[in-house]
VMD Tcl script that builds the backbone (N, CA, C; Angstrom):
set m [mol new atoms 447]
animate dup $m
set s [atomselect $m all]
$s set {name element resname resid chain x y z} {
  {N N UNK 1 A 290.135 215.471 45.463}
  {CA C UNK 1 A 289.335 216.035 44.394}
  {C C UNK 1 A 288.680 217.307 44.911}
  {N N UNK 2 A 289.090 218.247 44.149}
  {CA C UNK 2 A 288.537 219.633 44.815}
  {C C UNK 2 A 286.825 219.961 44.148}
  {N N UNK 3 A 285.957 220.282 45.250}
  {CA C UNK 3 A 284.767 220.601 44.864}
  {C C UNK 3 A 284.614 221.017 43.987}
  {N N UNK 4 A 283.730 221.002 43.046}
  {CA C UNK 4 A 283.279 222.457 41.697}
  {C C UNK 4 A 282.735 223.077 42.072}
  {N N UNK 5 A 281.907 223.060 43.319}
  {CA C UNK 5 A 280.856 223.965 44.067}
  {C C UNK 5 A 281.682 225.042 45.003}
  {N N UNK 6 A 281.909 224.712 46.114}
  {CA C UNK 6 A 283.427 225.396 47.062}
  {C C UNK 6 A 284.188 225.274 47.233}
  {N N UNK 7 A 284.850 224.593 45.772}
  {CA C UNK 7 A 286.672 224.355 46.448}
  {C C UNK 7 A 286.902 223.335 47.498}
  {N N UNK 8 A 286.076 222.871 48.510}
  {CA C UNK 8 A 286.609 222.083 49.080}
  {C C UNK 8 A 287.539 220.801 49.025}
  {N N UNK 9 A 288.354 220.389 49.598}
  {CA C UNK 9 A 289.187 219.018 49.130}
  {C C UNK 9 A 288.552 217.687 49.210}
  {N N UNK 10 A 288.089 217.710 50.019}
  {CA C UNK 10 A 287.889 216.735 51.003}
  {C C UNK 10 A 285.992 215.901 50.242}
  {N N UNK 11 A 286.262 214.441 49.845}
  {CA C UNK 11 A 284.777 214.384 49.229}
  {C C UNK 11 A 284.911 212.494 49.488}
  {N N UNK 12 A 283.745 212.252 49.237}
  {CA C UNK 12 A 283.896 210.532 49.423}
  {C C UNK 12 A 282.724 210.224 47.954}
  {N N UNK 13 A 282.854 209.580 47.408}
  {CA C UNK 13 A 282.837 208.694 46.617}
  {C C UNK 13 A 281.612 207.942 46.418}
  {N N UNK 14 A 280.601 208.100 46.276}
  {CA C UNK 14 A 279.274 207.743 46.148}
  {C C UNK 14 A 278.978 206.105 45.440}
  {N N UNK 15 A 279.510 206.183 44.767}
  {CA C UNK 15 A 279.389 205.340 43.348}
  {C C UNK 15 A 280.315 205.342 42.055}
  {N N UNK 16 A 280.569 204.143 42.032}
  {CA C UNK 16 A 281.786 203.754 40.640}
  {C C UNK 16 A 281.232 202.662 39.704}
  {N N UNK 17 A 281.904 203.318 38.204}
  {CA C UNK 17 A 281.160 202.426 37.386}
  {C C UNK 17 A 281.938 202.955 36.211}
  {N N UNK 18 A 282.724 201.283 35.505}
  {CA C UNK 18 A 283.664 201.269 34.924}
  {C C UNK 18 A 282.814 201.466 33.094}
  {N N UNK 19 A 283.351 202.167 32.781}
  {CA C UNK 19 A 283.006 202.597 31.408}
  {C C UNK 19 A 284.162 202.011 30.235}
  {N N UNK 20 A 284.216 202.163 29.363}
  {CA C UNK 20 A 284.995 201.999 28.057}
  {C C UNK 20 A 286.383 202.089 28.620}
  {N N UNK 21 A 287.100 203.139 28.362}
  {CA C UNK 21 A 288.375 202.951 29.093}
  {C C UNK 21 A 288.776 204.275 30.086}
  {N N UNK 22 A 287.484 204.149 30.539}
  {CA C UNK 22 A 287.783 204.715 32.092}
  {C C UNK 22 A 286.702 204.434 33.204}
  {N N UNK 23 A 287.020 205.067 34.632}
  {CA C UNK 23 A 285.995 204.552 36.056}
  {C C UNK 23 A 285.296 205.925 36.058}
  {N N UNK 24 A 283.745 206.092 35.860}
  {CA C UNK 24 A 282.915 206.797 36.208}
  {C C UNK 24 A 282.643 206.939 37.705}
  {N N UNK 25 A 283.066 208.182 38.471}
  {CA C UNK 25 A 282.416 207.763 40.012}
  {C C UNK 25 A 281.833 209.139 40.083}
  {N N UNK 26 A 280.943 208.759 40.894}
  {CA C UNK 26 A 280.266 209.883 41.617}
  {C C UNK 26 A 280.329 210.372 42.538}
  {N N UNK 27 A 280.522 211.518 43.417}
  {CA C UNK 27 A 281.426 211.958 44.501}
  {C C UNK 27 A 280.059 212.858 44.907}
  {N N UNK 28 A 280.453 213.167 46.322}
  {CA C UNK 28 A 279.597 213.947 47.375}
  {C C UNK 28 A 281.005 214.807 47.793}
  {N N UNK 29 A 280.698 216.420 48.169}
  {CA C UNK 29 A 281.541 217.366 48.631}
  {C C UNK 29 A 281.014 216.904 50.160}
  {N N UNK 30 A 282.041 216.663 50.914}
  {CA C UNK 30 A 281.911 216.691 52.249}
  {C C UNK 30 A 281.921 217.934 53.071}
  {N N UNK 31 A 282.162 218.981 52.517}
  {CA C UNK 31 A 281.806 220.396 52.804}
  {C C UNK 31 A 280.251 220.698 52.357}
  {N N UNK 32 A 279.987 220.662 51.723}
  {CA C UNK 32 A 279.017 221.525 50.951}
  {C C UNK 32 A 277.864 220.216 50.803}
  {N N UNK 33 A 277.996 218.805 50.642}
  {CA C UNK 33 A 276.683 218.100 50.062}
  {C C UNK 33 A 277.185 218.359 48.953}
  {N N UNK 34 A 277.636 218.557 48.104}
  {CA C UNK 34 A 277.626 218.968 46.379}
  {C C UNK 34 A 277.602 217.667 46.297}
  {N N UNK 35 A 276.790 217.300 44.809}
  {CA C UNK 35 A 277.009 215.699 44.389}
  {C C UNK 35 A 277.581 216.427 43.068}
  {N N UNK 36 A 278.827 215.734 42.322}
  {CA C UNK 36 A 279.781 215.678 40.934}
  {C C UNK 36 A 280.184 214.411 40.605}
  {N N UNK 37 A 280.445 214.497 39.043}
  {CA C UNK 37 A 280.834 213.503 38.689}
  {C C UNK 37 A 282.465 213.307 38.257}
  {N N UNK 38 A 283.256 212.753 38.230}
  {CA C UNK 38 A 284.312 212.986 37.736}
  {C C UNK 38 A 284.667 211.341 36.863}
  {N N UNK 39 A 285.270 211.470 35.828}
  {CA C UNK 39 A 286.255 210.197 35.275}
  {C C UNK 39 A 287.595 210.020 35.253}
  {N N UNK 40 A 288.033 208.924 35.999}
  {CA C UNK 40 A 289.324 208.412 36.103}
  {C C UNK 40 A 289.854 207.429 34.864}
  {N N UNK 41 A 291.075 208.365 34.158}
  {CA C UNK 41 A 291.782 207.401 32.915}
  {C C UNK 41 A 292.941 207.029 32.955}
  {N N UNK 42 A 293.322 205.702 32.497}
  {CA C UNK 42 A 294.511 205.696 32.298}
  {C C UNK 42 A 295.424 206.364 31.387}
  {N N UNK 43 A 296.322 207.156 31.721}
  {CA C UNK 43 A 296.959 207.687 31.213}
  {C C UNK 43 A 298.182 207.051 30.031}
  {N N UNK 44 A 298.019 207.159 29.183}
  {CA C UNK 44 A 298.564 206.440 27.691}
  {C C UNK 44 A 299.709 207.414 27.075}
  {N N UNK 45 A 300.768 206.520 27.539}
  {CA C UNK 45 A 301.775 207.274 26.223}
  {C C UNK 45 A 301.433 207.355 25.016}
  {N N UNK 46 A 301.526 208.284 24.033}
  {CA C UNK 46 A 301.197 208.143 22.489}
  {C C UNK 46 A 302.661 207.322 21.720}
  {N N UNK 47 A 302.023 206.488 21.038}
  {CA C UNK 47 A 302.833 205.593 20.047}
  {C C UNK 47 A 303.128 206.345 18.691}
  {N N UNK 48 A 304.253 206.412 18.478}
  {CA C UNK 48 A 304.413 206.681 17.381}
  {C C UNK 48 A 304.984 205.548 16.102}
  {N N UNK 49 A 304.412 205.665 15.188}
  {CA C UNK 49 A 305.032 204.558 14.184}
  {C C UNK 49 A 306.393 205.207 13.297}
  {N N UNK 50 A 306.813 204.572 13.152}
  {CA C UNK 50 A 308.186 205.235 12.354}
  {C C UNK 50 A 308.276 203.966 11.470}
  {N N UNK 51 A 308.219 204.809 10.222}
  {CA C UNK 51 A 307.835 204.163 8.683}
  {C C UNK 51 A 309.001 203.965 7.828}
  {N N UNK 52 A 309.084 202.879 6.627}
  {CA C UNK 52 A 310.003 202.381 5.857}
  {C C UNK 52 A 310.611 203.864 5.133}
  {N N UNK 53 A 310.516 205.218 5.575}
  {CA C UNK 53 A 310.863 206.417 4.891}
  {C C UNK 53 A 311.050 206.515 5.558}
  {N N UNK 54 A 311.516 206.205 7.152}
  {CA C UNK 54 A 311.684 206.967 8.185}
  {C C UNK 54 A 311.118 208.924 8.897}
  {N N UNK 55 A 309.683 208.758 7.777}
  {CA C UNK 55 A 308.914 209.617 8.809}
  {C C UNK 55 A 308.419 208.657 9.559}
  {N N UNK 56 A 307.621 209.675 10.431}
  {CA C UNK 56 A 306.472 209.271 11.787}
  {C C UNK 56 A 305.481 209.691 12.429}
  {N N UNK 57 A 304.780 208.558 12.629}
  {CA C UNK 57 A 302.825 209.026 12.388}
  {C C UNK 57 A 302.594 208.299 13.890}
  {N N UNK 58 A 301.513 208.964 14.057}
  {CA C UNK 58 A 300.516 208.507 15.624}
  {C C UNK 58 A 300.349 207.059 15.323}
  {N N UNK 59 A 300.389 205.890 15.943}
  {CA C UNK 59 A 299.771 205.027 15.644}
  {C C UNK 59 A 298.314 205.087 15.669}
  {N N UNK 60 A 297.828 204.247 14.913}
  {CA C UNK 60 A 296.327 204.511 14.668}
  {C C UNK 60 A 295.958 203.085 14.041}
  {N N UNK 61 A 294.814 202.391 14.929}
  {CA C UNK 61 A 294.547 201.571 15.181}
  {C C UNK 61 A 293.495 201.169 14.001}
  {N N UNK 62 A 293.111 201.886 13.529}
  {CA C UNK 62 A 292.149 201.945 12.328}
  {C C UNK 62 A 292.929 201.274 10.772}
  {N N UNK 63 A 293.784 201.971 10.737}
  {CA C UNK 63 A 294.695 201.587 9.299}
  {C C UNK 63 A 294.952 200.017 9.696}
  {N N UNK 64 A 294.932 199.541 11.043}
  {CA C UNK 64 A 295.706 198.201 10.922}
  {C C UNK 64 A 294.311 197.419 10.690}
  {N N UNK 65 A 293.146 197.948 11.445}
  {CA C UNK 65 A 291.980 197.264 11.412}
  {C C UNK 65 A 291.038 197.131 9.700}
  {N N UNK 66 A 291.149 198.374 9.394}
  {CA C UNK 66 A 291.462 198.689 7.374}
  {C C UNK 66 A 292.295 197.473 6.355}
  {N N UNK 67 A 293.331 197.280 6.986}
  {CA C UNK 67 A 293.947 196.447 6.123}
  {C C UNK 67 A 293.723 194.671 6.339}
  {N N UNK 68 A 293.163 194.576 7.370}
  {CA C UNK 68 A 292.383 193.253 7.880}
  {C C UNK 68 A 291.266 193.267 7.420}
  {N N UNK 69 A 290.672 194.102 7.376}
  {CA C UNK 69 A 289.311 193.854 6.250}
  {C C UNK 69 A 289.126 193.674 5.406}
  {N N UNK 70 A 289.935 194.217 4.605}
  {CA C UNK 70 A 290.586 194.068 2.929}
  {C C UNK 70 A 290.762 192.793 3.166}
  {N N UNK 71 A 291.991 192.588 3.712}
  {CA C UNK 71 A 292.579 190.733 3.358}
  {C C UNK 71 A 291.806 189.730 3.822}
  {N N UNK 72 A 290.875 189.823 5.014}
  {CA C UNK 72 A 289.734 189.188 5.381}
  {C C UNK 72 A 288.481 188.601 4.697}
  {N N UNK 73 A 288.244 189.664 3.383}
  {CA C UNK 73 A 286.707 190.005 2.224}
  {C C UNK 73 A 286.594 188.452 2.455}
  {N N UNK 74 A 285.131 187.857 2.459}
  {CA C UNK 74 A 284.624 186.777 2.332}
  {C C UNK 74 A 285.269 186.148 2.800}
  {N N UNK 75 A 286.112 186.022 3.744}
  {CA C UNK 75 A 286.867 184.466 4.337}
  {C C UNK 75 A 285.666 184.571 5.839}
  {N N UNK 76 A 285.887 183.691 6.412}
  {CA C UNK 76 A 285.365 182.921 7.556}
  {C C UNK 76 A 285.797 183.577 9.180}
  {N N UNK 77 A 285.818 184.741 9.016}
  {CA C UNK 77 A 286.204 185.932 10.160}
  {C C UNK 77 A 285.461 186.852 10.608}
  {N N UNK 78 A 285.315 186.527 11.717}
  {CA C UNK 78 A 284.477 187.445 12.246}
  {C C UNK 78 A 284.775 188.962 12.959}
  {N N UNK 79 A 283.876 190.151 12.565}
  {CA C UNK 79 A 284.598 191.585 13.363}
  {C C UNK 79 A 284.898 191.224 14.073}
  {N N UNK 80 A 284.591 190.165 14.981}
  {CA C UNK 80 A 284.651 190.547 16.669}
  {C C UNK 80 A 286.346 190.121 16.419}
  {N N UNK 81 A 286.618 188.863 15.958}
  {CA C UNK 81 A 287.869 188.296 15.766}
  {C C UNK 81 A 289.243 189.155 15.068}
  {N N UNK 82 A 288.297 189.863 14.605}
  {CA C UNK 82 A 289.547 191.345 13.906}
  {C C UNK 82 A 289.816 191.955 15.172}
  {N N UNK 83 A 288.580 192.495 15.691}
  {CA C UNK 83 A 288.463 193.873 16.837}
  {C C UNK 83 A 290.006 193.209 18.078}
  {N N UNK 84 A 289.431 191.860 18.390}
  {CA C UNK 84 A 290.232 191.128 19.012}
  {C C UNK 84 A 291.552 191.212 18.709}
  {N N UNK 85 A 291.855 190.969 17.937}
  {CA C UNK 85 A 293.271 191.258 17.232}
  {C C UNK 85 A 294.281 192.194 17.093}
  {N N UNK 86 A 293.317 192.917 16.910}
  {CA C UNK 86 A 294.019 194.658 16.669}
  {C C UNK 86 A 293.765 194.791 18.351}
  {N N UNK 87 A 293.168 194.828 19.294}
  {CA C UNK 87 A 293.377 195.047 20.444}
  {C C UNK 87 A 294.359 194.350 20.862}
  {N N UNK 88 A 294.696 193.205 20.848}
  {CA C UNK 88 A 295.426 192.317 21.750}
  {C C UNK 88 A 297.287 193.256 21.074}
  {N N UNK 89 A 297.059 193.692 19.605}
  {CA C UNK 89 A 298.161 194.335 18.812}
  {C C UNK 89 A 298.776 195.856 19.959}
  {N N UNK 90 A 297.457 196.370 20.446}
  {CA C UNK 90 A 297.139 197.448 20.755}
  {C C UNK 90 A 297.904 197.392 22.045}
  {N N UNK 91 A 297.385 196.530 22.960}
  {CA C UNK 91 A 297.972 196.137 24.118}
  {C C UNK 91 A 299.337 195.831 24.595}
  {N N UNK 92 A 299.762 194.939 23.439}
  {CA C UNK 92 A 300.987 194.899 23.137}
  {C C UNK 92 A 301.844 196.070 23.238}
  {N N UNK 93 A 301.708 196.859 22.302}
  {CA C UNK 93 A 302.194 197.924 21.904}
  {C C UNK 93 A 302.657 198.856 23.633}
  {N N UNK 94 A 301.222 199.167 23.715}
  {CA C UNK 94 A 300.915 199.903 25.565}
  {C C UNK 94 A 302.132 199.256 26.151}
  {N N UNK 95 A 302.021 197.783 26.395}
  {CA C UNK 95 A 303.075 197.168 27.413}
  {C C UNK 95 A 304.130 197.577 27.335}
  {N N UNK 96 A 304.639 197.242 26.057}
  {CA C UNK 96 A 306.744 197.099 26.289}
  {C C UNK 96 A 307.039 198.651 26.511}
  {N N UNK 97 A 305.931 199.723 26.561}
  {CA C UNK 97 A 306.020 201.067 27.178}
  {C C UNK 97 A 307.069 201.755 25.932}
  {N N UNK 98 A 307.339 201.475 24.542}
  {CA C UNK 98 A 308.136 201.965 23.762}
  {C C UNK 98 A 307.400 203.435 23.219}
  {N N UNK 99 A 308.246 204.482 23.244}
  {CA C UNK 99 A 307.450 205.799 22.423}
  {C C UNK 99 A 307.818 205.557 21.006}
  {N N UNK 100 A 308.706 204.582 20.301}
  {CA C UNK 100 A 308.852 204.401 18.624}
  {C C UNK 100 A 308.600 203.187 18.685}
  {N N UNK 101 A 308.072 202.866 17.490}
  {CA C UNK 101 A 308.017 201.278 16.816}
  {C C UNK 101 A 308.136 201.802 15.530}
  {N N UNK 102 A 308.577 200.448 15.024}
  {CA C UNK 102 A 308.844 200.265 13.848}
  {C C UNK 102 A 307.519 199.789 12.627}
  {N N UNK 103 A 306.807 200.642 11.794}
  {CA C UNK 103 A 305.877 199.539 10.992}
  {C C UNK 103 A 306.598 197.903 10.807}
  {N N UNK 104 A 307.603 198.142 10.230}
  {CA C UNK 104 A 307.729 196.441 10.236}
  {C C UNK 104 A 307.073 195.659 11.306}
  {N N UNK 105 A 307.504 196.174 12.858}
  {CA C UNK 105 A 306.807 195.739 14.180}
  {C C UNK 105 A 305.905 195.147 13.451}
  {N N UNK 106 A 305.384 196.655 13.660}
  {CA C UNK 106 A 303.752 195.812 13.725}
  {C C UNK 106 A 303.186 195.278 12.448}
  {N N UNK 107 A 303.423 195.042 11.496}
  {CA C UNK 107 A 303.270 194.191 10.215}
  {C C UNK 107 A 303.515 193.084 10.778}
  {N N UNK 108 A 304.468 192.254 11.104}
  {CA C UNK 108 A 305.066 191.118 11.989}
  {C C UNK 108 A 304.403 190.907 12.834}
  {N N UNK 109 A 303.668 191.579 13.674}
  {CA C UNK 109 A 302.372 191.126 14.609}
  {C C UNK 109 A 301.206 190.750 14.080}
  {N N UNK 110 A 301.394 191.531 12.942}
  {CA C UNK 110 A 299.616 191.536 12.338}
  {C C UNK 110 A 299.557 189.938 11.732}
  {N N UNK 111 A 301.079 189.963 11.138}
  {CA C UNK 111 A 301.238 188.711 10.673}
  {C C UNK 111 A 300.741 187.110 10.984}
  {N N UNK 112 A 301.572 187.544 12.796}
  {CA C UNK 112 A 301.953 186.559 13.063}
  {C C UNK 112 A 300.425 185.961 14.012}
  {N N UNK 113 A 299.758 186.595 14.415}
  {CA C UNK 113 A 298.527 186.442 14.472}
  {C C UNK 113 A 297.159 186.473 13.468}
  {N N UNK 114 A 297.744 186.634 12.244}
  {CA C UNK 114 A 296.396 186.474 11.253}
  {C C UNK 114 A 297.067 185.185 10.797}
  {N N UNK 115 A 298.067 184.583 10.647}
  {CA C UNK 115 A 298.601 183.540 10.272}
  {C C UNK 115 A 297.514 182.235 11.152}
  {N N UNK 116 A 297.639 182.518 12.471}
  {CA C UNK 116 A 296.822 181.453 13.293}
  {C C UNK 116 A 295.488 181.566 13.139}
  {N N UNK 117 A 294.712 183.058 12.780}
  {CA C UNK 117 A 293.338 183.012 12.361}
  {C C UNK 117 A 292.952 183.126 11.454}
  {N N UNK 118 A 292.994 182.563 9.975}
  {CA C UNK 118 A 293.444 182.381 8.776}
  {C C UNK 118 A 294.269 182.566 7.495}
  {N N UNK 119 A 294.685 181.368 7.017}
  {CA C UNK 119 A 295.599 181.068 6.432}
  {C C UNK 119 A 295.526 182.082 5.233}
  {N N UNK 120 A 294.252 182.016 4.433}
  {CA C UNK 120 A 294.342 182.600 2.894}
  {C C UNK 120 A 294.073 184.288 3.212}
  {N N UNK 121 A 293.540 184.654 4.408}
  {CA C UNK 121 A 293.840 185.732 4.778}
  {C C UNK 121 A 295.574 186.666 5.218}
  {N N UNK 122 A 296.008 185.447 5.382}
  {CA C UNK 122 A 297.795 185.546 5.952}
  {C C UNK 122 A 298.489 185.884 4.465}
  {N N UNK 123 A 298.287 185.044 3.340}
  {CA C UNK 123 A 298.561 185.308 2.157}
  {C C UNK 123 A 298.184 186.649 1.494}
  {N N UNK 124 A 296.819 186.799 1.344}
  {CA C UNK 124 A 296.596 187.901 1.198}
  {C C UNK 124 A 297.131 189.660 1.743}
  {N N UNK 125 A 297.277 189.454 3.182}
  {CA C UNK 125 A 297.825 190.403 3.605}
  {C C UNK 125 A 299.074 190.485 3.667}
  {N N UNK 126 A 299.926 188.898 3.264}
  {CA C UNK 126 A 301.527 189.183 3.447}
  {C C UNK 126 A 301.739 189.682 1.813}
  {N N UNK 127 A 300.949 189.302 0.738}
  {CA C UNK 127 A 301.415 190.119 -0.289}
  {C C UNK 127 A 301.101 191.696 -0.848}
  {N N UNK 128 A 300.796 191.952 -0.027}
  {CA C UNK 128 A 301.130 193.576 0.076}
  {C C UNK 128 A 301.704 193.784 0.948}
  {N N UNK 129 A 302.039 193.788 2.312}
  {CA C UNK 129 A 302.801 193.931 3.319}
  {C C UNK 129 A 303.933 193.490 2.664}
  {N N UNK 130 A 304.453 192.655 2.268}
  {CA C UNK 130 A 305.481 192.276 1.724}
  {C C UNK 130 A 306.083 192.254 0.478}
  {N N UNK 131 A 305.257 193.319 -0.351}
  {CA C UNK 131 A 305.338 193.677 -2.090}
  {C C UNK 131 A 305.947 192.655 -2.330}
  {N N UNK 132 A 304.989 191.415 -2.375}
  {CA C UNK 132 A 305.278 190.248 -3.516}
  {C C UNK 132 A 305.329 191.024 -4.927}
  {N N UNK 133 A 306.626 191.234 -5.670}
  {CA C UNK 133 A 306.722 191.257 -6.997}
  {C C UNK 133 A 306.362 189.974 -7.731}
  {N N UNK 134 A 306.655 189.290 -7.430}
  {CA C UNK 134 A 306.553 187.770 -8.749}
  {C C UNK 134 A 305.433 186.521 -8.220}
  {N N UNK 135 A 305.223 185.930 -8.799}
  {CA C UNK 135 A 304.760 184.427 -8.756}
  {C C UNK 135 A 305.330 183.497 -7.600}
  {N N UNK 136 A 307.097 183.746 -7.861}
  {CA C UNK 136 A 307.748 183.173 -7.077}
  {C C UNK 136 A 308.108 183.337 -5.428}
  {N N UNK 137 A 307.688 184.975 -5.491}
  {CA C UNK 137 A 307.521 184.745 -3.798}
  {C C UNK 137 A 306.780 184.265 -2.799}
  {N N UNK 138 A 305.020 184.880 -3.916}
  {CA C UNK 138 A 304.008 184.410 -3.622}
  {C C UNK 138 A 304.195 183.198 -3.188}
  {N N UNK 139 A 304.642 182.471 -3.875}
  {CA C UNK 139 A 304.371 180.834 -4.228}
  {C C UNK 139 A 305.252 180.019 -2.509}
  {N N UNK 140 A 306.371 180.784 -2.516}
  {CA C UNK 140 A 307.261 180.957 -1.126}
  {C C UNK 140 A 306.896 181.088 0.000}
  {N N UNK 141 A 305.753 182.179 0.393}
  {CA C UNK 141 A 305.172 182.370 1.299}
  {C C UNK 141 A 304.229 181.279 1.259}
  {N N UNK 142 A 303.071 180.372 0.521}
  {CA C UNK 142 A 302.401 179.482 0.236}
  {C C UNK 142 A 302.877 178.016 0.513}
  {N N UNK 143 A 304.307 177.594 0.225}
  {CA C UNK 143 A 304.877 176.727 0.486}
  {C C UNK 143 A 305.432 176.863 2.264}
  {N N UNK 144 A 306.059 178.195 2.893}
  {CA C UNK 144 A 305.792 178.463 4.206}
  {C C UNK 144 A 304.907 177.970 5.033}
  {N N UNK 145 A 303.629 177.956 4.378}
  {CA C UNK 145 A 302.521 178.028 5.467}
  {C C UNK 145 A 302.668 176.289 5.566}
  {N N UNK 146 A 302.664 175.581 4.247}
  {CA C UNK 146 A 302.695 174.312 4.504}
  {C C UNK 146 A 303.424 173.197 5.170}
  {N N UNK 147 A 304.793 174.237 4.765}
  {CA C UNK 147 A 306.063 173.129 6.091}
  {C C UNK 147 A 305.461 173.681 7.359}
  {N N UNK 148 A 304.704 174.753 7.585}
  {CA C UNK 148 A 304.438 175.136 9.332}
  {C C UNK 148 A 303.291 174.547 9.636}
  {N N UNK 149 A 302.583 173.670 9.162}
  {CA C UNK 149 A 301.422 172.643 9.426}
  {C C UNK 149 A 301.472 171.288 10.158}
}
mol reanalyze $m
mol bondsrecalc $m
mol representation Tube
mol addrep $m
């Protein structure tokens, strides 16, 4: 880490302290005494979503957390249990190291984990995710949940 004061290279490390999603440390110039701060991040490929039109958008963690709130209204869920969700979605995503996904993907995730943290919320969000036209699909997805009990 090169000084901000003289350029020097050479510095040791005072103090570290992990923040949101990065390490705050504090450094001493071993030339000079300079005390600086610098932050260390992990470096994140950007996700892109590639949509049932086959354009493609940044993923953005908000629209998925948006549409869990909606299907969530008055059921028995807590933010923290959304926040949870969409992170663990998030993480996912980071891992398999892919630069495209598919919305379906992640509809199918959102799914398949709001399914285990409520049911009438799973309904709710699979009939728009899934443009239930009729009675009868609805009713399909509803009968689903019950043989999986």
């Amino acid at each position: 880490m090169k000084c901000p004061s003289c350029g020097y290279t050479e510095s040791k490390v005072t103090d570290s302290r992990p923040d949101d999603m990065s390490i705050r440390r504090r450094r001493e110039c071993l030339g000079c005494h300079f005390r600086f701060t610098t932050f260390e991040t992990v470096e994140v490929l950007p996700i892109l979503v590639v949509k049932k039109n086959g354009s493609k958008e940044l993923f953005d963690r908000n629209k998925i957390l948006a549409g869990l709130i909606k299907s969530t209204y008055k059921r028995p869920v807590t933010s923290e249990q959304l926040e949870e969700l969409v992170k663990s979605i998030e993480s996912e995503l980071s891992a398999s190291m892919k630069g495209e996904v598919s919305s379906g993907e992640i509809g199918s995730m959102v799914m398949d984990r709001l399914e285990k943290l409520d049911e009438v919320s799973y309904v709710r969000f699979a009939s728009v995710y899934r443009e239930f036209k009729d009675i009868d699909t609805f009713l399909q997805a509803i009968n689903k949940l019950r043989g999986s009990r």
